[in-house]
N, C-alpha and C positions, 0 to 999 in steps of 0.2 A: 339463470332460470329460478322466477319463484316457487317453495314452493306450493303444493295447493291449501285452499282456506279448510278452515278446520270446523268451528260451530256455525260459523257466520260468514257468507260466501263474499262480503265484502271483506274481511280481516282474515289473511294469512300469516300474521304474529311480524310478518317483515316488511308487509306494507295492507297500506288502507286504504279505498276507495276516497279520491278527493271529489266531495260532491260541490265543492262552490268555486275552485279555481277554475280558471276560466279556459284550459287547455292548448290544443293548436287542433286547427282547420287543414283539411288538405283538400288541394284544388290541383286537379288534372286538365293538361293543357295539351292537344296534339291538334296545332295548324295545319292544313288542308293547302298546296296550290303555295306556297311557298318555302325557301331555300329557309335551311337550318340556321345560317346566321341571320336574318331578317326576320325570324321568327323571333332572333334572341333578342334584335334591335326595339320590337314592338314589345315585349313583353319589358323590361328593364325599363324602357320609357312609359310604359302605363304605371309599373311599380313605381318609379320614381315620382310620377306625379302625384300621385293615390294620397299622400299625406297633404298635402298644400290642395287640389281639388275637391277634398273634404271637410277642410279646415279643420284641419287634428289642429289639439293645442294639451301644452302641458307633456305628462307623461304618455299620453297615445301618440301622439307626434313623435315623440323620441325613441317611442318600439319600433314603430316601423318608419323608421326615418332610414335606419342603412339597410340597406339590400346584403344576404349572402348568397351570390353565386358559388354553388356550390357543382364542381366538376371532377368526373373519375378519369382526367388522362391531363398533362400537361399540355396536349396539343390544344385541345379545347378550349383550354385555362387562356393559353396566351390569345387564342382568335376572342375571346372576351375578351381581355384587357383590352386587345385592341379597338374592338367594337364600343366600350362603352368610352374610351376616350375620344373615339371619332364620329361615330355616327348617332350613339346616342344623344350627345346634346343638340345635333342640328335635324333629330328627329324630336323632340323635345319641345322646338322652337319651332317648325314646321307644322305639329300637331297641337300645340297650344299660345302661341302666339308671345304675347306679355306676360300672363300667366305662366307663362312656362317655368321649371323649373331651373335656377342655374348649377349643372355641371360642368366644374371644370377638371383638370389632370391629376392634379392634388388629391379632390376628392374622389381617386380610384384606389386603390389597395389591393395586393395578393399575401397572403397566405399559402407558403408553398414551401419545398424542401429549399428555395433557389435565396430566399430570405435568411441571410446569419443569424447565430442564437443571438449575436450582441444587439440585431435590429428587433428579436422577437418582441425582448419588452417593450419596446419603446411602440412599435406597432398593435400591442395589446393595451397600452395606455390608452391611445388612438381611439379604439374601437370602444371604449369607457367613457368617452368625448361625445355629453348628447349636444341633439339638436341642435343648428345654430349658433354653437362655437366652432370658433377656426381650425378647431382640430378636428371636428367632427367628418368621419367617413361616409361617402353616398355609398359604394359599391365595392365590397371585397368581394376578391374572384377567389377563391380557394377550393384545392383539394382534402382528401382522407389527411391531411394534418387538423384540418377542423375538427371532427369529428373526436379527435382525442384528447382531452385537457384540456380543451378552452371552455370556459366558464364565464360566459359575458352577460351578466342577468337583462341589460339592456335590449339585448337583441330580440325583433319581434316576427323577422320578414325573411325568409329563404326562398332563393329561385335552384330549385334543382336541374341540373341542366341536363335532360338524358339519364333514365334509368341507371344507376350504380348496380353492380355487378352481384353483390351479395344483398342480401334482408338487414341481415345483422350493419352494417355498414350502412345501408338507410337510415337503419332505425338510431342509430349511433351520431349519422349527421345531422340530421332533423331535428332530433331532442336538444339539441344546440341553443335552439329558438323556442322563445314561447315558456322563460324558465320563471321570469319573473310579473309575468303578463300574459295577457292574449298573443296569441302564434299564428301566423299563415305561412302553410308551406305549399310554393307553385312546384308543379313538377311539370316540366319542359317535354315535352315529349315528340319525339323523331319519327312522321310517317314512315317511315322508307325503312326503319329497321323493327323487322319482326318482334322484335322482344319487347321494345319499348311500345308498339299497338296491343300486344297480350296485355301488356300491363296496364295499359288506357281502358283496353274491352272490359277486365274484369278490376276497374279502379276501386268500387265501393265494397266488395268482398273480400279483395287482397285486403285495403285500411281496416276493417270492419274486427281481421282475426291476426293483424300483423305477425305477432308474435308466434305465429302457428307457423308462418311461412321462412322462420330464422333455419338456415342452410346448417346440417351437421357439419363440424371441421375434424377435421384432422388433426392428431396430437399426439407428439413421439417425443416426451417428457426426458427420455433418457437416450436422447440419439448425442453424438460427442458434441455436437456446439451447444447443448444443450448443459450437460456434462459440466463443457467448457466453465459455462458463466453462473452456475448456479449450485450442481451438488455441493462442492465444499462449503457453501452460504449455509445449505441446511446444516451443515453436520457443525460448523460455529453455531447457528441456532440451535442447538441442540444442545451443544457442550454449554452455551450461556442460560440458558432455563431448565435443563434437563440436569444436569451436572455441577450446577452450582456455579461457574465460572462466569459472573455475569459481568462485575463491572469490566471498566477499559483495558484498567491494567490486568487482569487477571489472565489473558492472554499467555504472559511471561510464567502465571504462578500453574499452569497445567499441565508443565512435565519438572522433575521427571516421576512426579507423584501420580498423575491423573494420564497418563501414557496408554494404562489399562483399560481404563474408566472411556478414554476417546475412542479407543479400538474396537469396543464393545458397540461404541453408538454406531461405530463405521458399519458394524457387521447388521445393526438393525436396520440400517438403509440399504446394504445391500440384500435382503432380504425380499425389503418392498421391491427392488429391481427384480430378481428371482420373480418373485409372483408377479411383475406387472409386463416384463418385456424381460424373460431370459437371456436372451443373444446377448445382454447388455451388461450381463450382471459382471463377468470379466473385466472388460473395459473401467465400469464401474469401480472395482475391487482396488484394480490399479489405481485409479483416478485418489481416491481416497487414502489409500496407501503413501502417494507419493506426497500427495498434499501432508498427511501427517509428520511425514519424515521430517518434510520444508520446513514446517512449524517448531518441530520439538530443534532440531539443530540452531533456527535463531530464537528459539525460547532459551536455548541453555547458553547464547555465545553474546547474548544483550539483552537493555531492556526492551518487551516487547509489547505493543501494543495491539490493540483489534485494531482500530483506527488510529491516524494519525495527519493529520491536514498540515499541520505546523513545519512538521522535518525533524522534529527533534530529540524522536526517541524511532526504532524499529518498528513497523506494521506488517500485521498480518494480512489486512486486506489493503487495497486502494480499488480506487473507480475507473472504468475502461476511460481512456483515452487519456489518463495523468501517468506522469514519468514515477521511476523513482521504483523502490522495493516494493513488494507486495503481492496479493495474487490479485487480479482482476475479477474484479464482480460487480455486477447490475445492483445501482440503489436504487431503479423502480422499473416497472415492467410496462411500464412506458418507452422507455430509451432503450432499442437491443440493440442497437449498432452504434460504434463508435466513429467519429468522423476520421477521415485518413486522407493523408499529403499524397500529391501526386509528384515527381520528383522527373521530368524529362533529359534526357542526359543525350542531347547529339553530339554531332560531330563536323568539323569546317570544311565545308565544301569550294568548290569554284563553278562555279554557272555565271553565263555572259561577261566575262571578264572581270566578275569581281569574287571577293571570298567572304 
């Protein structure tokens, strides 16, 4: 939230009214008398054509040259995939003849949890790939993984498939597009479910005051998984800007001289627990306590580092999902979960005469 302007009701000191970019457009869409996926099929096929039956050339060609379908369930996700591999192109061809545009299977794309990090990059090169190169993408289908971290200045064109569930998460996918250029964002919308027609009835009021409409969340900063991944982070940030102990190595140089100095910062953050969620402060107390001890006994039995990528000296922290010493903790708050092995262990059976 920003926050409000001060002399001048265009400049809030943190941002400034852009009067000459050229924005994004929202265009509300709720078909009448037809099924939910042949609504998808007619729409994806007017967007695909839209750049070649205009004759974009240059850099407007290349904004809206890929489509993102943009979907809140994986069930959705995959009935697109499949629809724009099948029925779009020979809707395509049916509705424009030789002019039509050519999509084939290559150029379809997801963006989804179901994608490994190793294929992320290579699929966000992809999507850097304008117009008219080989690599260039018609149509990613993606969920709320778009909406966080992707920064594609190219992208100009979002099909919203079906109202998403939160404001905030809208306004989060949407902004996607439209970063480096003109933006149109289609929003797909579902006769048949109530929420998505309240949002079609009152389309131009809802756009009008977005930001009014962003949902309050919920927020239990000091509940244990919370605890988990992040109090001891502050209380290093602390002991490295607050206490002096900044560079790498100094890890090893904070007991058993600065032992005092640590226990003190401890007792300032449990304080903010006290006033912010008591029930926690215990927990807390502990949590910090134990942590310290961890530290000071391999500060005084090696050398010790904050970090350590290499292997070659002791760390105090490492990152969720790598082996090895350390405590776990989040290097951005984008990543909260770490990936995990699933490990099935049966047992030899006999059914129809064999084992």
């Amino acid at each position: 939230m920003f926050p409000p302007p001060g002399t001048d009701e265009a400049d809030s000191f943190f941002a400034r009214r852009d009067e000459k970019g050229a924005g994004r457009l929202y265009l509300g869409l709720m078909p009448q008398g037809h099924t939910s996926d042949t609504a998808v099929v007619h729409a994806l096929a007017a967007l695909l054509q839209g750049p070649t039956a205009l004759a974009l050339e240059g850099e407007d060609r290349d904004l809206f040259w890929t489509i993102v379908a943009y979907h809140s369930s994986l069930q959705e996700l995959g009935r697109t995939m499949t629809i724009a591999r099948d029925d779009v192109p020979l809707r395509l061809e049916a509705r424009f003849g030789e002019d039509a545009r050519k999509l084939l299977a290559d150029d379809v794309e997801e963006l989804t949890a179901n994608v490994t990090r190793a294929e992320q990059p290579r699929l966000l090169e992809r999507l850097g790939s304008a117009a008219g190169t080989d690599d260039a993408v018609s149509v990613l289908a993606a969920t709320n993984m778009f909406s966080v971290g992707v920064d594609v200045p190219r992208l100009g064109l979002m099909l919203v498939n079906g109202q998403p569930k939160g404001t905030s998460e809208y306004i989060q996918a949407t902004s996607r597009v439209g970063r480096s250029g003109p933006g149109l964002v289609v929003s797909l919308f579902r006769s048949a479910r109530p929420r998505d027609r309240s949002h079609f009835e009152t389309f131009s009021s809802y756009h009008n005051a977005l930001y009014r409409h962003v949902e309050p969340t919920s927020v239990t900063p000091y509940s244990p998984p919370s605890q988990r991944r992040s109090l001891h982070a502050a209380l290093v940030i602390l002991a490295r800007f607050a206490a002096g102990y900044r560079r790498n190595g100094d890890a090893g140089r904070a007991f058993p001289d600065g032992a005092h100095t640590l226990r003190g910062l401890a007792d300032r953050l449990v304080a903010v627990v006290e006033r912010v969620d008591p029930a926690e402060a215990d927990s807390a107390r502990a949590s910090l306590d134990g942590f310290i001890d961890d530290w000071e006994t391999t500060a005084l039995s090696s050398t010790l580092l904050y970090s350590d990528d290499q292997g070659r000296f002791s760390r105090l922290l490492k990152g969720f999902g790598q082996n090895g010493e350390g405590t776990a903790t989040l290097r951005s708050m984008r990543n909260v979960d770490a990936q995990t092995s699933l490990y099935v262990r049966g047992r030899n059976y006999k059914k129809a005469g064999k084992k």
